[in-house]
C-alpha positions in Angstrom: 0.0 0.0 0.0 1.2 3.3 -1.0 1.5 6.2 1.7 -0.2 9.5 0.7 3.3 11.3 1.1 4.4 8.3 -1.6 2.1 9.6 -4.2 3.0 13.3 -3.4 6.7 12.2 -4.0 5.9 11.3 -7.3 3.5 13.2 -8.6 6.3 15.5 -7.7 8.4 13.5 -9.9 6.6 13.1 -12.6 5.9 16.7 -13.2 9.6 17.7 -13.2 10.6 14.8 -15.3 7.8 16.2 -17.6 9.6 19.5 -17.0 12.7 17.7 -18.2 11.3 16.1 -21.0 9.6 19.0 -22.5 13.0 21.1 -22.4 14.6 18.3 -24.1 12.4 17.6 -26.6 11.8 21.5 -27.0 14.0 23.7 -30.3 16.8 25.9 -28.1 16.7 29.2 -28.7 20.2 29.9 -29.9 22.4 32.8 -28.6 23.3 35.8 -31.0 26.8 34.3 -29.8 25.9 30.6 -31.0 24.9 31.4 -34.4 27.2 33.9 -35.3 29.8 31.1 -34.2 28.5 28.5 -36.4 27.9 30.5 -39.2 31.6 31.8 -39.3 33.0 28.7 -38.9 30.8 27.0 -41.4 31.7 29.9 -43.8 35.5 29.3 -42.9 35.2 25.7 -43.8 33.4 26.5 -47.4 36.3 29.1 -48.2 38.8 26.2 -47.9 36.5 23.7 -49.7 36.0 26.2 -52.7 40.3 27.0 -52.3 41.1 23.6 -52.7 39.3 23.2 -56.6 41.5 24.8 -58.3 45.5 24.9 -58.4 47.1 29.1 -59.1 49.4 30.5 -61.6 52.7 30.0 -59.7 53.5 33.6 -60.9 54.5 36.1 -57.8 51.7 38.3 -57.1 49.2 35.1 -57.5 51.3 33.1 -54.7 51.1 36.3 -52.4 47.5 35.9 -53.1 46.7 32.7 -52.3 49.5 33.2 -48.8 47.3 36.0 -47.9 43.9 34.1 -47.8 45.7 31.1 -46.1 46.8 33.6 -43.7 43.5 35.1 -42.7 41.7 31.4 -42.6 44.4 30.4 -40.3 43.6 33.5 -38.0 39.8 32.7 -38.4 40.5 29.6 -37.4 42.6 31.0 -34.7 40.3 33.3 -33.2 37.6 30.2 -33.1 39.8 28.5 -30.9 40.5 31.1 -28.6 36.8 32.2 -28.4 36.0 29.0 -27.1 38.7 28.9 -24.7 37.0 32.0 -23.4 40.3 33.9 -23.9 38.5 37.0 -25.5 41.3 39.8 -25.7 43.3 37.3 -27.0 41.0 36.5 -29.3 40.3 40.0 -30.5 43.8 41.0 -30.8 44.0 38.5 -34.0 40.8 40.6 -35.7 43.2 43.0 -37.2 45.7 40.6 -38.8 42.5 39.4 -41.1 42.1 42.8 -42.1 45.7 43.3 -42.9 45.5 40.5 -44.8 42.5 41.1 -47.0 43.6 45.0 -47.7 47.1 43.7 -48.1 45.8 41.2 -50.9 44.0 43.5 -52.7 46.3 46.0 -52.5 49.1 43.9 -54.4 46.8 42.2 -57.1 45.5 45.9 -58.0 48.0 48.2 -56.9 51.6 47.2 -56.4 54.1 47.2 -59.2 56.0 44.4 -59.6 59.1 45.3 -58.2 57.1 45.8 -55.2 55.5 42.7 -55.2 58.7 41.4 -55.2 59.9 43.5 -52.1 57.1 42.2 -50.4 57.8 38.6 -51.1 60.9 38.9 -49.4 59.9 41.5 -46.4 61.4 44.4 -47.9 58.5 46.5 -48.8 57.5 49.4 -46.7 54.0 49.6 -47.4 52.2 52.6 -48.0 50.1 53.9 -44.8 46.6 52.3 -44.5 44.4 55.7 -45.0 46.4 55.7 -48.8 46.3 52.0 -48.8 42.5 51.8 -48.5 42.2 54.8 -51.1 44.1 53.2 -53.7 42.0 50.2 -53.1 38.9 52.2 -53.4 40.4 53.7 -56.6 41.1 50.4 -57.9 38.4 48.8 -57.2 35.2 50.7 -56.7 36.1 53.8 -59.4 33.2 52.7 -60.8 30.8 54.0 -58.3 30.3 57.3 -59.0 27.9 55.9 -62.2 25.5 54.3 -59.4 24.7 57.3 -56.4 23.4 54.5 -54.3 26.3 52.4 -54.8 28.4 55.1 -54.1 26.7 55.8 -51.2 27.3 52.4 -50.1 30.9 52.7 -50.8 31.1 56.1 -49.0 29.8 54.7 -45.7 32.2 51.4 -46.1 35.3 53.1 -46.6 34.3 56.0 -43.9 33.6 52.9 -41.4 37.0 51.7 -42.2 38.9 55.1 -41.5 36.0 57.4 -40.3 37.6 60.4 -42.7 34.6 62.3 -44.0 35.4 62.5 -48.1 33.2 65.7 -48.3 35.1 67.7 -45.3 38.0 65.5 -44.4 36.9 65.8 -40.6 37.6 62.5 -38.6 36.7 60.3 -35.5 38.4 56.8 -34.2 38.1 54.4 -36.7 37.7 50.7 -37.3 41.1 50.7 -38.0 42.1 52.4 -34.6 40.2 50.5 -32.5 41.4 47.1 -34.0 44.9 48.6 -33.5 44.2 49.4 -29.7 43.2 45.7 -29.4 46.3 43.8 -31.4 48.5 46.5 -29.5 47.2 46.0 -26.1 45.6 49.7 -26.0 42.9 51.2 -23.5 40.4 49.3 -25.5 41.9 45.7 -24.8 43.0 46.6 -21.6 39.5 48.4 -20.3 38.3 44.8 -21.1 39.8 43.1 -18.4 38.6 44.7 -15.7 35.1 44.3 -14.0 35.2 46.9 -11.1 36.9 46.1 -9.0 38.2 42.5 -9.9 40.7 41.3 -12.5 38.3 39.9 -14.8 36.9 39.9 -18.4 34.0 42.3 -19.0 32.5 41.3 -22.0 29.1 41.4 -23.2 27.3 38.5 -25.9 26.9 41.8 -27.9 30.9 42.5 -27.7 31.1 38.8 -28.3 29.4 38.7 -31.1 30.7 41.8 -33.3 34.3 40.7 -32.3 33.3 37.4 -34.3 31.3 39.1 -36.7 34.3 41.6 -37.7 36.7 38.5 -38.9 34.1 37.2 -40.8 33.3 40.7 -42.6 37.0 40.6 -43.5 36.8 37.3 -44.5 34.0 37.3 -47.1 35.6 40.9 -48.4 38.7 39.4 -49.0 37.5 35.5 -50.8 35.3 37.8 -53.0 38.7 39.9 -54.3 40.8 36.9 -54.3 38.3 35.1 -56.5 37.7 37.5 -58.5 41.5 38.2 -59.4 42.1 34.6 -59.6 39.5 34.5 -62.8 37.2 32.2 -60.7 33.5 33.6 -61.4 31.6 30.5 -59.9 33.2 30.5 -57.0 33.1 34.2 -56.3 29.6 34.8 -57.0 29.2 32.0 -54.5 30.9 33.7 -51.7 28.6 36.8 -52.8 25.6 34.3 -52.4 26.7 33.4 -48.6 27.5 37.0 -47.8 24.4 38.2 -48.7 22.7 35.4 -46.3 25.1 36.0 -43.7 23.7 39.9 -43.8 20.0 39.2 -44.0 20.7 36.7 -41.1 23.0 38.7 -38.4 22.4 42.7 -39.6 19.9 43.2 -37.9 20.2 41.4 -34.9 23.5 42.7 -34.3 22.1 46.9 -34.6 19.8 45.3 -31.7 21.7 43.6 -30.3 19.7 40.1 -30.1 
């Protein structure tokens, strides 16, 4: 015969193991984090997929190229890792690098001559500063603008992102640039970051999270597009336009709110 505090005890039971069970069964909601995770790391593992189909010109400027986007999928890769090791500023400190590395790139398919791709080769270039870096860039590859205003426009607020130097009145605020360089070189930025008042410790929001993974990606998608396109290889580059635009529709939007 079962006591009355028996059945109690399991009618407890049975409603948390219901409990249990419907979690389980139930979708997760996924974390801005979580998905902007997976989808960089999916897109990572499609770049090397589509780099692998074909074999370069063995010519100088092509295998700076290709180093250059082996480079940056190695610090995507990196930055993964470290993310996940929860060593954020650490992390962050490697965004810049994949930015070097796709300006970089398109600076010597478009720009440098080739006794400077050859300097570069061998680490005895100086190259030029980024603000005339990212001009000749935009020069080279976005001259065409002006025939589309809202193209342009679109160009306008990319490049003023990257250096925050109004075109119209030359004025100026930090940058991307400057704030990636604050975090590669440890800087107030980086630094700030590891204090949460008054302890030693990492104060970092999913939102900060989030846009520090989103950033590599950005630079990532910019610079397999170039390198595609340079390298002659039109499937593959419209495909990396086809996963950039669903990366946008996906992540814009919740990362201006922040969800």
């Amino acid at each position: 015969m079962i006591s009355n505090e028996s059945y109690i005890f399991l009618a407890v039971f049975a409603a948390l193991a219901l409990v249990v069970l419907i979690y389980l069964l139930s979708p997760k909601v996924s974390t801005l984090v979580e998905d902007i995770t997976k989808r960089g790391a999916e897109f990572r593992k499609r770049m090397h997929e589509l780099l692998e189909r074909h074999a370069y010109p063995d010519d100088p400027k092509a295998v700076m190229m290709v180093a250059y986007v082996a480079y940056a999928l190695h610090f995507h890769q990196a930055i993964w890792l470290l993310k996940d090791a929860g060593l954020y500023a650490a992390a962050f400190a490697l965004v810049r690098p994949v930015y070097d590395a796709w300006l970089r790139a398109l600076w010597i398919n478009a720009v440098a001559k080739p006794d400077e791709v050859e300097k570069a080769r061998h680490d005895k270039l100086q190259f030029p500063k980024i603000d005339k870096m990212l001009a000749e860039v935009r020069s080279a590859y976005f001259g065409h603008a002006s025939a589309d205003p809202e193209f342009a426009e679109a160009v306008d607020k990319f490049f003023y992102w990257m250096t925050s130097r109004d075109p119209k009145t030359g004025g100026r605020k930090t940058s991307l640039w400057e704030a990636l360089h604050s975090y590669t070189h440890p800087g107030a930025r980086s630094l700030g970051r590891l204090f949460t008042d008054p302890e030693v410790k990492q104060n970092y929001s999913e939102w900060d999270i989030a846009q520090g993974l989103n950033l590599p990606t950005l630079a990532l998608i910019l610079l397999m597009r170039g390198f595609f396109m340079a390298m002659d290889k039109q499937p593959e580059a419209d495909e990396v336009e086809t996963l950039a635009l669903q990366y946008f529709a996906e992540f814009n939007g919740r990362l201006n709110k922040g969800q």
